[in-house]
Structures are given as C-alpha cells and as structure tokens.
C-alpha positions in Angstrom: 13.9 20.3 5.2 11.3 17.5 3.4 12.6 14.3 3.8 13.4 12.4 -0.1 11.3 10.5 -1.4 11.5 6.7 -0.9 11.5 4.6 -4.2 9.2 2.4 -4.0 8.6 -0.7 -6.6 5.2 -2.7 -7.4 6.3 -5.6 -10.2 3.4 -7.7 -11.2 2.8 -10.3 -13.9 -0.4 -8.6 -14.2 -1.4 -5.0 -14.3 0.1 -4.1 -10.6 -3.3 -2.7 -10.2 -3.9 -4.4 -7.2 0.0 -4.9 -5.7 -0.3 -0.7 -6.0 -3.6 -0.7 -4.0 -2.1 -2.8 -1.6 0.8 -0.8 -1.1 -0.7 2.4 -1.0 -2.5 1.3 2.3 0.4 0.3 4.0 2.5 3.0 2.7 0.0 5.5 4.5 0.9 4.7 7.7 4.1 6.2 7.4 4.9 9.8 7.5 7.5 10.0 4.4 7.0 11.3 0.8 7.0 7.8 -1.5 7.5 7.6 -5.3 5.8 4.4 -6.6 6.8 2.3 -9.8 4.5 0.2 -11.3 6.3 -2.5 -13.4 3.5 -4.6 -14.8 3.5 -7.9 -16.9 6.7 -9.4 -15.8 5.8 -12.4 -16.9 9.0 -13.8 -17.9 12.8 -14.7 -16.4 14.0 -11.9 -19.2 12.0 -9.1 -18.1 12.8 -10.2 -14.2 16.0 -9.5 -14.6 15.8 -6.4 -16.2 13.1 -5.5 -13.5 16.6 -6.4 -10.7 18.6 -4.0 -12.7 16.7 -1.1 -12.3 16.2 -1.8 -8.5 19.9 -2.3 -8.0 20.7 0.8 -10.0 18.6 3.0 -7.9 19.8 1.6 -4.7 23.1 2.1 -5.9 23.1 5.3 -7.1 20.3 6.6 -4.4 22.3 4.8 -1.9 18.8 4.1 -0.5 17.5 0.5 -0.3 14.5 0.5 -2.5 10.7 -0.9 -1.1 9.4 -3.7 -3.8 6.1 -5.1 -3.5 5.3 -8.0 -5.9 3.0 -10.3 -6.9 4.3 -12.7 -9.2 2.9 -16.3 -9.5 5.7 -17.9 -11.2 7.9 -19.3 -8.9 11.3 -18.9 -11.0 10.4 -15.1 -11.6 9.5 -14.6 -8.5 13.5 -15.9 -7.7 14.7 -13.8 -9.9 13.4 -10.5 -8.2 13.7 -11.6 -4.9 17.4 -11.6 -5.5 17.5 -7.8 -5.8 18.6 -5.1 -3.0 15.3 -4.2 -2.1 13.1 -5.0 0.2 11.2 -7.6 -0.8 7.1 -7.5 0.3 6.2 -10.8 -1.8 2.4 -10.5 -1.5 1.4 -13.9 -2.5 3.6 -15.8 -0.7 2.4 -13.9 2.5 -0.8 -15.0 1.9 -1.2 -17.8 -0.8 1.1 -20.5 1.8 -0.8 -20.1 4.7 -4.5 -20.4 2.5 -3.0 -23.3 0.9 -2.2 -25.3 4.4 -5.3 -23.5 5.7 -7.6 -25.3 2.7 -5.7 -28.0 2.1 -4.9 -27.5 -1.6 -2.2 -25.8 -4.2 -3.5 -22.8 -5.7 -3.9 -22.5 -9.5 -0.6 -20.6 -9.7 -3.0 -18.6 -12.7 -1.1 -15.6 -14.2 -4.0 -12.4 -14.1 -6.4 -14.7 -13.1 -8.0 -12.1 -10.8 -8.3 -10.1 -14.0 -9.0 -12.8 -16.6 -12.6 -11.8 -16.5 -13.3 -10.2 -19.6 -16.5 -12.9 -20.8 -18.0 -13.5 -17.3 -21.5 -11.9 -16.2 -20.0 -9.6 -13.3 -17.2 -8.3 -15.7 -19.9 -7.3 -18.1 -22.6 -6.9 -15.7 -20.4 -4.2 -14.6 -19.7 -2.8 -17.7 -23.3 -2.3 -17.9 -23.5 -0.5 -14.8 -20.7 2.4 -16.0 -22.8 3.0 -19.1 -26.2 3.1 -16.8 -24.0 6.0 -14.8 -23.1 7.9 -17.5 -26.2 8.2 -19.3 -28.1 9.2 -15.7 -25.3 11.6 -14.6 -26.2 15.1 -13.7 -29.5 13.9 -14.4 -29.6 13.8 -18.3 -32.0 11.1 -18.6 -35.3 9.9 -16.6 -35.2 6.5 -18.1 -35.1 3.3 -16.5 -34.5 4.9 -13.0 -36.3 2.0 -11.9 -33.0 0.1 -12.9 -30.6 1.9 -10.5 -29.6 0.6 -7.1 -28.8 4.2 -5.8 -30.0 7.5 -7.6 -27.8 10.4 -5.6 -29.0 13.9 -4.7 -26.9 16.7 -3.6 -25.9 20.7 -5.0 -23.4 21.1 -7.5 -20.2 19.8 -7.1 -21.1 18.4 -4.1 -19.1 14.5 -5.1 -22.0 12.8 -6.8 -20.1 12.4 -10.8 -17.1 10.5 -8.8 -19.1 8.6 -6.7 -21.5 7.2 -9.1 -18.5 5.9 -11.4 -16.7 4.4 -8.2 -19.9 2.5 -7.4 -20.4 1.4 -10.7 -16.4 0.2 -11.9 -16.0 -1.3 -8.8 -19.1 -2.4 -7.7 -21.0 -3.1 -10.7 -24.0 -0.6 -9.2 -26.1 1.1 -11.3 -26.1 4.7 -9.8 -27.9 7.8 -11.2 -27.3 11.1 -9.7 -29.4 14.4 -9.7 -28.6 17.8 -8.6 -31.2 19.5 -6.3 -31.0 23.4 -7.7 -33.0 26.4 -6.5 -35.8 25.6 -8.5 -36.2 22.2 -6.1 -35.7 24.6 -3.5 -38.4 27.0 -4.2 -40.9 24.5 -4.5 -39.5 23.0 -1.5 -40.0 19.2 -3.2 -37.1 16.7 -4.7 -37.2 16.8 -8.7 -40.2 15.5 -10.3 -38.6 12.1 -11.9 -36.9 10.6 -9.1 -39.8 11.2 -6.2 -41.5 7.7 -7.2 -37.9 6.4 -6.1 -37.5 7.7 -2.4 -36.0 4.2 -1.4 -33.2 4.5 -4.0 -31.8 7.9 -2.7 -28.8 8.6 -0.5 -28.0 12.0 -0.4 -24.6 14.0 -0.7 -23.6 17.4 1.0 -20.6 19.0 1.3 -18.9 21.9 3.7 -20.0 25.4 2.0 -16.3 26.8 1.9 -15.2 23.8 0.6 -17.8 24.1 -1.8 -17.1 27.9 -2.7 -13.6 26.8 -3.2 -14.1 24.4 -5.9 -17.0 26.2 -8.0 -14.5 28.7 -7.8 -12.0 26.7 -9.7 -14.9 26.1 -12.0 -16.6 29.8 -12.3 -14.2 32.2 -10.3 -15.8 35.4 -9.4 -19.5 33.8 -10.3 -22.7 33.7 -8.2 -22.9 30.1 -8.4 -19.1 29.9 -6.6 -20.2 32.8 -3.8 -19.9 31.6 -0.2 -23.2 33.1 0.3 -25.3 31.2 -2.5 -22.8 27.9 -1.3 -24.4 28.3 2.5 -27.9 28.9 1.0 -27.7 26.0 -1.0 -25.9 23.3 1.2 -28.8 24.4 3.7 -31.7 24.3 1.4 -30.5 20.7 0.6 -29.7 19.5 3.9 -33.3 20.7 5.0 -35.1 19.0 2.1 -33.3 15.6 3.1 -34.0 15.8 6.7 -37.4 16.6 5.5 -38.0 13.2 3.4 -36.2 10.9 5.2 -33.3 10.6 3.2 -30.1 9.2 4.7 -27.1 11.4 4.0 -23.2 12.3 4.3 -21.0 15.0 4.2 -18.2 14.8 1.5 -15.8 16.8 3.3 -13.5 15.5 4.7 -14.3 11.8 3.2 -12.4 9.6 0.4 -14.4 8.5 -2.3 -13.9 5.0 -1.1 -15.1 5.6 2.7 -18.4 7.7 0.5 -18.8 4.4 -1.1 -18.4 2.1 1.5 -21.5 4.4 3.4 -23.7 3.8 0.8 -23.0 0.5 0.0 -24.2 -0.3 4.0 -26.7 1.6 3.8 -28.0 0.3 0.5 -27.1 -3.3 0.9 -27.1 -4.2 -2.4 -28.0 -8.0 -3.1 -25.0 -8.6 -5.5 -20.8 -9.7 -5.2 -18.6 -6.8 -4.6 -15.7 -7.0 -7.4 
C-alpha cells in the first residue's frame, strides 16, 4: 500500500518560484509521495493569516502535520505564519542571520527583490537569448550563428528543444540547435551552416530504445520511431562526433539541469549565471 501524500506548503511574498526549487531538492531525499502548495505574494498580515488557516485546516482534518517552507521578508508576516501547525522551514532566516553577522550589515529586507529585475541588462539580456533560441531551433534559421554561445547537434528528439530554452531562461545563452538527419549521414559531414562553428558545438545523444519510445509517442508505427532506424541513427551520430572532435552526452538517464550544467563547463561561458 503507497504511503499518502505529505502536504507540503511553499508561502512567499514573491512568486514561490524559488522557495519551490528549494524544496523540491530537499524533498527528494526522502522516499514519500509529496503534494506541494505554492502560495505566492503574501505580502500582507491579512493574507498571512488566511495562509495559517489553510495550514491548520489541513493538519486538522489530515491529522497530519503539514511541511511549510517560506520566504517572507517581512518580519510581522513572517510571525504570523510561523504561528501555524506546520513545520516551519523559514528559508531566510536560515540564511539571511548568519550572512548578516558573517558581513557585518542588515540586509535590505526588499520584497521580490531577487525578481525585481525587469529593466536591468541581464533580465533583458536574457530575454534576448530565448528569442535567439527560438528562432535557431530545429535549425530554422542560419543567421547570426556567429551570435550563439552553443549551437547543439544530435537526432531527433534526442533533448536539444529543452535544452536550448533551459540555457537560454536561465542562463541568458544564446543556443541554436540542429538535427543531424540521414542526409548528414550519407555525406558523412555536419550540416553545411554550422561547420564554420566547430568550437560552438556540444553534441546530444540519446539511448536508441529510449528514443524509439518517444518518436513513438510522436509517430507510432512510423519508420522514423523503428528501433532499427533509432540504432542506425544514434550510431551514425555518435560516429560523426567522435569523428570531429565534438564533446558529447547522453540524455538518458540525465535531468535537463545536470545536461545544462555539462555544457555550461564545458563551454565556460564568460557571463553571470541568473
């Protein structure tokens, strides 16, 4: 019998965004089923205290003592929800206190100030990179390659859509991605446009049942999804990237952030991470 699902609470005065990330990291080291909440802009004593009615009502009806993580920079708010029958993981006071006696100085106590970032140049120099991803995804355009901090190669469906975005919303990269298709395979050569850009590949490949198994979802019954054409493929590519030098990575069995992380030390972008 599954065990129930633990209720688990992320109140923020911002969007919870990172209070959920946070969580979701610790959470993983236990073995349980968890169902997170994510109660954003609690900004005020009003909301805060509607935030500790729903907490108490689950623990009392659940009978279960519900896990809140917060981050909530004003200090009477933060009183308010500490007050409920959870159990209280206050992020900022874990770590604000010590930084403070550790530098010396009072933080700004700034509601969303890690999100307040709408008119700086790494907020919009990382809009810029999303729009730089989408227009080189799947290789629709040739332009401005020269641009991109990382162009990706690798078969179809082989991670390369996902992994572009990631790089680009949360690094602000600019990452293009091609698909290397029979045709390249024939010729034995990486497509035309991006060979004057050998530095700025990192190739992707992928397990060739695991690849079968999602072009199926895409095209069941289909060439393009047979386990033969998937081993063919994955080989071809494999072959051509040993071939040119081209550092590489299997997908697999990998999160899109542990793909990312790869790249990003093998690329080593000169730029802030956000």
């Amino acid at each position: 019998m599954s065990a129930k699902p633990r209720t688990v609470f992320i109140v923020s005065d911002g969007t919870g965004i990172t209070a959920e990330t946070f969580s979701q990291s610790i959470l993983a080291q236990f073995e349980l089923p968890f169902r997170q909440v994510r109660m954003p802009f609690i900004d005020t004593v009003d909301k805060a205290h509607q935030v500790v009615r729903e907490i108490n009502d689950y623990a009392k009806t659940s009978g279960l003592q519900p896990i809140v993580f917060t981050t909530l920079v004003d200090s009477e708010v933060n009183a308010v929800v500490s007050a409920s029958n959870g159990v209280m993981m206050d992020m900022f006071q874990t770590f604000i206190v010590p930084l403070e006696q550790a530098l010396g100085m009072k933080s700004t106590h700034a509601i969303g100030r890690f999100h307040n970032n709408a008119d700086t140049d790494s907020y919009k120099n990382r809009i810029e990179a999303i729009n730089f991803s989408l227009a080189h995804d799947d290789g629709q355009s040739n332009q401005n390659l020269a641009d991109a901090d990382v162009i990706l190669v690798g078969v179809s469906r082989s991670g390369k859509t996902p992994t572009s975005l990631y790089l680009a919303m949360q690094y602000g990269l600019k990452s293009a991605n091609y698909p290397l298709i029979p045709d390249d395979f024939e010729r034995n050569q990486m497509p035309v446009d991006i060979q004057p850009y050998r530095k700025k590949l990192f190739g992707l490949t992928i397990d060739p049942m695991r690849l079968s198994e999602i072009r199926n979802e895409r095209r069941p019954g289909s060439n393009y999804a047979k386990i033969e054409n998937c081993r063919y493929e994955v080989s071809e590519a494999e072959a051509m990237m040993r071939k040119h030098g081209i550092p590489w990575l299997s997908t697999t069995n990998k999160s899109i952030e542990e793909i990312a992380t790869t790249i990003l030390q093998e690329i080593k972008p000169d730029r802030p991470n956000y």
